[in-house]
C-alpha positions as CSV (number, residue, x, y, z in Angstrom):
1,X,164.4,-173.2,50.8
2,X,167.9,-174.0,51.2
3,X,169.0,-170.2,49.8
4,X,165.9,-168.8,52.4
5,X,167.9,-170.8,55.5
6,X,171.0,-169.3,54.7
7,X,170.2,-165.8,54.4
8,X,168.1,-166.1,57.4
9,X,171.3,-167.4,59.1
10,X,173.4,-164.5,57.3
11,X,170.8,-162.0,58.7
12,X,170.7,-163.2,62.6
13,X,175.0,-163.4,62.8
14,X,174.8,-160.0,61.1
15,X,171.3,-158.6,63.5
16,X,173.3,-160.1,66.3
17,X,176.7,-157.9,66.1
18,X,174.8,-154.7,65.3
19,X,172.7,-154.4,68.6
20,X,175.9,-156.4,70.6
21,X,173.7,-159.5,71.6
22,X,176.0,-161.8,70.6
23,X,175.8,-162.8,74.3
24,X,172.8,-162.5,76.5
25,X,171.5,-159.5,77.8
26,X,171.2,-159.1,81.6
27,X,169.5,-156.4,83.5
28,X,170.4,-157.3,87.0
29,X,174.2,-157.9,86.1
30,X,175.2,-156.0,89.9
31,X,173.4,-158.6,91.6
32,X,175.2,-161.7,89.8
33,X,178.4,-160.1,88.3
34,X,180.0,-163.7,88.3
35,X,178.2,-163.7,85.0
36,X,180.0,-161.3,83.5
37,X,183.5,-161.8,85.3
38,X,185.0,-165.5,86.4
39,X,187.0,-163.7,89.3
40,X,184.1,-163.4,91.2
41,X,184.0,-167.7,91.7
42,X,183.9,-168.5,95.7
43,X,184.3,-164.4,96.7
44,X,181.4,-165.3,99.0
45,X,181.5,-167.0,102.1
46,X,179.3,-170.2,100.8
47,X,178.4,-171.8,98.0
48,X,176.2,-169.1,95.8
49,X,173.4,-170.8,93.6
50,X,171.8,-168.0,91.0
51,X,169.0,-169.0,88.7
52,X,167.2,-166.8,86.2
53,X,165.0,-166.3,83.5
54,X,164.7,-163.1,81.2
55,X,161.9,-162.3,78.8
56,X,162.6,-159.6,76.5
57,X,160.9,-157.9,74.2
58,X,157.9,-159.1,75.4
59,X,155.1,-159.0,72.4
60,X,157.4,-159.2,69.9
61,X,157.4,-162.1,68.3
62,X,160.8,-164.6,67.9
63,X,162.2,-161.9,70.6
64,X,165.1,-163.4,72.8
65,X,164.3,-165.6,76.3
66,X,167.0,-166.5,78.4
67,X,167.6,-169.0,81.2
68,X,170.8,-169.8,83.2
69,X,171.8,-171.1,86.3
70,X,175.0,-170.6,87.8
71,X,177.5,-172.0,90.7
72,X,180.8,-171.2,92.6
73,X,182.0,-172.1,96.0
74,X,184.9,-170.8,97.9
75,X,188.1,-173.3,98.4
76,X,189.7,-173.6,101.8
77,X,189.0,-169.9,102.8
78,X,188.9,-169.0,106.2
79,X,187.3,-165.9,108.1
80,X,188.5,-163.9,111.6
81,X,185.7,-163.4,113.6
82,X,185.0,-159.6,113.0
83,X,183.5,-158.6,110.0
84,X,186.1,-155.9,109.2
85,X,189.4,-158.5,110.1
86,X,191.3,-159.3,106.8
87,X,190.5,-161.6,104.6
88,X,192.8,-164.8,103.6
89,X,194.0,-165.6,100.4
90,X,192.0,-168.7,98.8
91,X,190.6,-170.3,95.7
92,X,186.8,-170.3,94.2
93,X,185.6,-172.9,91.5
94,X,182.3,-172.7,89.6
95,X,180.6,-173.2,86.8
96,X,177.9,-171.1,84.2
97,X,175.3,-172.5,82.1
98,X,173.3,-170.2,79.8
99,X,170.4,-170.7,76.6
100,X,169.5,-168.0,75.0
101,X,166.7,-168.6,72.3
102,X,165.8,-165.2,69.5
103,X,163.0,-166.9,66.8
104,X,164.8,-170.2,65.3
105,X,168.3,-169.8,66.7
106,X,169.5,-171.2,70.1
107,X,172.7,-170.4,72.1
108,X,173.8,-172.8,75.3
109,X,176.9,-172.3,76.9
110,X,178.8,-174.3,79.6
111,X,181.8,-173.7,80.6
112,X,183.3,-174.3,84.4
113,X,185.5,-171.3,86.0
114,X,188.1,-170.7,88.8
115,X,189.7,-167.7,90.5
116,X,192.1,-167.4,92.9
117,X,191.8,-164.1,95.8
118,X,194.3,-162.5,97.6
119,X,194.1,-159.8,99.8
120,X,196.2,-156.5,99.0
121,X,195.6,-154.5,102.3
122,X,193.3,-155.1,105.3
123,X,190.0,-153.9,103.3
124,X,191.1,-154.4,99.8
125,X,191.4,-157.6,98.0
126,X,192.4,-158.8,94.3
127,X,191.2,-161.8,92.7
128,X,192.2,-163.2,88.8
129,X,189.8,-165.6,87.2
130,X,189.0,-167.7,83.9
131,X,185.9,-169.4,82.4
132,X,186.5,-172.0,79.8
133,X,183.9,-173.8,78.4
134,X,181.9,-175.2,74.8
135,X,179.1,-172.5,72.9
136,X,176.5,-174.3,70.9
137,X,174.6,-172.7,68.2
138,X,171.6,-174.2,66.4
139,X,168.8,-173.1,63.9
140,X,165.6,-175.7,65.0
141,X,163.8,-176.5,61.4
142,X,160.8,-177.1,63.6
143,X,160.3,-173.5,64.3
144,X,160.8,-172.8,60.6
145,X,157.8,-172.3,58.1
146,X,158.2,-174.3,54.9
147,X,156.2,-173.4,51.2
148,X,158.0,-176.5,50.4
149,X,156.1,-179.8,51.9
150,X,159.0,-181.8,50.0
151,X,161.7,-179.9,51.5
152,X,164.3,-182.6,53.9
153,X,164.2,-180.4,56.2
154,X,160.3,-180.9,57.1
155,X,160.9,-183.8,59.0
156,X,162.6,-181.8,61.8
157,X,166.1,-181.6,63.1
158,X,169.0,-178.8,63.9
159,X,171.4,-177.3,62.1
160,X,174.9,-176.8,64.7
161,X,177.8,-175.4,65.6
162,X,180.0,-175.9,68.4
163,X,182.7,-173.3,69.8
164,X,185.5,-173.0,72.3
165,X,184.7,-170.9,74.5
166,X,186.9,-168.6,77.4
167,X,187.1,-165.8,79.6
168,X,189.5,-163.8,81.8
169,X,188.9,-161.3,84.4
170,X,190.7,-159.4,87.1
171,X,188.7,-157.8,90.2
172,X,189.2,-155.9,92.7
173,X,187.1,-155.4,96.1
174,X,186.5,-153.8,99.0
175,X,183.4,-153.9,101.7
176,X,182.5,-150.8,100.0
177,X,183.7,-150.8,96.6
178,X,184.1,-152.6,93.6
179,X,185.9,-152.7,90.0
180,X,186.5,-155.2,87.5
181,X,187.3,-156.0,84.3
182,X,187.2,-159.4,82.2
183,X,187.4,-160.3,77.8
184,X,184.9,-162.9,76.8
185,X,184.7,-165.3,73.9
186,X,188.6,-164.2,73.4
187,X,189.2,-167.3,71.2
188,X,186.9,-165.7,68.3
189,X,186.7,-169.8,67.3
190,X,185.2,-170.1,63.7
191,X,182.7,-172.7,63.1
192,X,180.0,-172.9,60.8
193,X,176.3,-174.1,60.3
194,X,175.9,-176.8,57.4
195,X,173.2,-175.6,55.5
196,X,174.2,-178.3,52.3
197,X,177.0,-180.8,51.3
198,X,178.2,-177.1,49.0
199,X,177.4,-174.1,51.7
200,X,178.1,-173.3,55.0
201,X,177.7,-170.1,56.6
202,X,180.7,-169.1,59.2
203,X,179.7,-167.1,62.3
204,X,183.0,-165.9,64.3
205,X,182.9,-165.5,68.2
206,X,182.5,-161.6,68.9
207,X,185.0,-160.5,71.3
208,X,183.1,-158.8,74.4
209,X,184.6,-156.5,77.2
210,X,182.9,-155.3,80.1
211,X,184.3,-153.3,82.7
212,X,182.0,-153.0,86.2
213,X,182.2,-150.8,88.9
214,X,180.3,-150.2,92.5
215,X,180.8,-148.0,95.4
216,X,178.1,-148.6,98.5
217,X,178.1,-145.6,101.3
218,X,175.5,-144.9,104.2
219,X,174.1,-141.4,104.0
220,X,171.2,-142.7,107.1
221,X,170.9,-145.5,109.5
222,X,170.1,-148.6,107.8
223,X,170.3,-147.2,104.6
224,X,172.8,-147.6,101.7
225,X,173.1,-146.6,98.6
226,X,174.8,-148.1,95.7
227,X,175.7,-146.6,92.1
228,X,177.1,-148.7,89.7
229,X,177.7,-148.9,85.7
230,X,178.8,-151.2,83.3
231,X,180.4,-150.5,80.2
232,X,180.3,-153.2,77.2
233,X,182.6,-152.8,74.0
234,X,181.7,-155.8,71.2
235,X,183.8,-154.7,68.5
236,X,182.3,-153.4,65.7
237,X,179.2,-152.6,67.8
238,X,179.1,-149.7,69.4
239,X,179.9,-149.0,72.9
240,X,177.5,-149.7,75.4
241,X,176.8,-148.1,78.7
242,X,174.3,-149.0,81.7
243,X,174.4,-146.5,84.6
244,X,172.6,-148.2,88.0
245,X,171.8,-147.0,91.8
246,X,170.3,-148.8,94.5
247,X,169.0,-148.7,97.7
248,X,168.9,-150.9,100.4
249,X,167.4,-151.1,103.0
250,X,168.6,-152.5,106.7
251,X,170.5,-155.2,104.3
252,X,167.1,-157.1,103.4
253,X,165.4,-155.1,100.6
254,X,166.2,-153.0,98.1
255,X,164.9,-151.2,95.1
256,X,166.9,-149.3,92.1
257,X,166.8,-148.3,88.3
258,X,169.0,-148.2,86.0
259,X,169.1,-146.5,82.2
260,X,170.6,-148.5,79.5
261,X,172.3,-145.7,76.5
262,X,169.7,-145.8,73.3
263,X,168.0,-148.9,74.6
264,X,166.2,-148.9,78.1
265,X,165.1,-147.3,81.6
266,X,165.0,-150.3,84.3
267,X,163.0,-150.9,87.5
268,X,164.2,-153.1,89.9
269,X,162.9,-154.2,93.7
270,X,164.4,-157.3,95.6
271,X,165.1,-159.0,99.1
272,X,167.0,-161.0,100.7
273,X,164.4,-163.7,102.1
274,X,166.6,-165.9,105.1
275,X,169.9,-167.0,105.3
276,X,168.8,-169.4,102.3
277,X,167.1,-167.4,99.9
278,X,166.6,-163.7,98.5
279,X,164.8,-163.0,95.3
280,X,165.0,-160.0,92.9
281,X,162.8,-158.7,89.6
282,X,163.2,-156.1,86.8
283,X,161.1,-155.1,84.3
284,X,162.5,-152.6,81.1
285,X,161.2,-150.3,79.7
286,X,162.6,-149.9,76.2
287,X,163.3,-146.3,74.6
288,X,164.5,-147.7,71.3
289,X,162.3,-147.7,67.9
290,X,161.4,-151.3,69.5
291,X,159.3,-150.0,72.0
292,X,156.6,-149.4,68.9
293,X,155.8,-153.3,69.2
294,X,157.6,-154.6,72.8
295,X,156.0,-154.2,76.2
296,X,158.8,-154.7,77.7
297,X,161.3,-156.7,79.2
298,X,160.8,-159.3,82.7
299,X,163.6,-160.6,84.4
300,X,163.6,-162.8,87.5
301,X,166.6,-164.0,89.8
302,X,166.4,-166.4,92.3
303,X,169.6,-167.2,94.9
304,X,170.4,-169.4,97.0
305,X,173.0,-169.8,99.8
306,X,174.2,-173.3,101.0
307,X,177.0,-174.2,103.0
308,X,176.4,-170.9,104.6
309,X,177.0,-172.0,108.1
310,X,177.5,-168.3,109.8
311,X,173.7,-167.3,108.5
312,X,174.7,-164.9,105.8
313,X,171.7,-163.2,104.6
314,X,172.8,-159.9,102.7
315,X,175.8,-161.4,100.9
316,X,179.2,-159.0,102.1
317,X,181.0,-158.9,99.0
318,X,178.3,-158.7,96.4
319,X,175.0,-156.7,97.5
């Protein structure tokens, strides 16, 4: 049994580099981009609450689900009264949390962030940010199948590894543009999962870098549009590329969909509740061989908006 676990731990690390989903998967990146890049902490003027849950793969069984919450507040950052006066230079601080579950293996990260925004003109600004935080990887025996009823590992219990874990990125912003760039897991910490007193299996951090870009113009009254894309390199995987556009509507609803290279089209609707609260969904459909036994992939993100004391309800620097 012991041989089984770690070949089935040699597989995932190796499954998990090939497709790039060493880190979660997120369809409705554009909307959250803090997830991707620390230098968006405290862009906003309140205190931006995300929480979100991603099914993927659905009908495929062991096939990934992912939670997280996040949180980042702006630091002493003060506003003229006209929307279009120039920003001041301030501070943001936040923090990430993330599990991401695929069959027996778990991933949680935590890690807290800050960024610091200054403005280069009177409609662009620049901000610089870093995450730093833990990774924890686990195999659950629980969710294992044993031919073995004498095997130790029946009684329950994880196998884990614990990583450093950081991020940089640099952004810059405009009311009607966007472009960033940021290097995850740049430590590439080795640890390793204790499978016996005489094995261990090492699993190195993958290196991921994303760089993001959006531009937002108003062809009608009341109506924007957005286009936006992502590319993601995680060396030796491939590169990845998700194009995106969006429309919204009078600053309260939107709809958009987004095609992911070799992997997915995306459909995504959402709205911007109250000063409080918006809500978006996405559902993929997937183009790769996996779409023989997946119906798909559901994503949900709920935000939230406190300390928001001049009623923001489409957010100004992030649509």
């Amino acid at each position: 049994m012991k041989k089984l676990l770690l070949l089935l731990i040699v597989f995932a690390g190796v499954a998990v580099q090939a497709v790039a989903q060493q880190r979660p998967q997120y369809s409705q990146y554009m909307v959250n981009n803090f997830l991707l890049n620390p230098a968006l902490t405290g862009i906003e003027d309140y205190a931006d609450i995300r929480v979100s849950n991603r099914q993927q793969w659905v009908g495929l069984e062991g096939a990934p689900v992912t939670y997280y919450a996040t949180a980042h507040v702006p630091l002493n950052k003060g506003m003229a009264s006209t929307s279009y006066a120039k920003a001041l230079a301030h501070h943001g601080v936040g923090v990430v949390f993330h599990t991401d579950k695929t069959g027996p293996l778990r991933r949680t990260g935590l890690a807290g962030t800050y960024a610091y925004h200054l403005p280069l003109t009177r409609t662009i600004n620049a901000s610089a940010g870093v995450a730093a935080g833990i990774i924890r990887n686990s195999v659950n025996s629980a969710d294992l199948q044993f031919t073995n009823p004498s095997d130790p590992l029946v009684g329950g219990g994880s196998i884990n590894q614990n990583v450093l874990d950081l991020t940089l990125g640099f952004w810059v912003y405009s009311r009607n543009f966007s472009l960033g760039i940021s290097g995850a897991q740049l430590l590439e910490n080795t640890g390793s999962f204790r499978a016996s007193e005489n094995h261990s299996v090492s699993l190195d951090l993958q290196r991921h870098y994303f760089l993001t870009g959006s531009y937002r113009f108003s062809p009608v009254d009341k109506i924007d549009f957005i286009p936006s894309f992502m590319l993601k390199l995680a060396d030796p995987s491939p590169l990845a590329i998700d194009l995106n556009l969006r429309a919204l509507y009078d600053e309260r609803f939107w709809v958009g969909a987004s095609y992911r290279h070799k992997d997915a089209v995306v459909g995504m609707v959402g709205v911007y509740v109250s000063p409080l609260l918006d809500i978006s969904y996405s559902y993929d459909a997937t183009t790769s061989n996996l779409n023989r036994v997946s119906a798909g992939t559901h994503e949900v993100v709920i935000g939230f908006k406190l300390l928001n004391d001049r009623r923001i309800i489409c957010p100004q620097w992030v649509w």
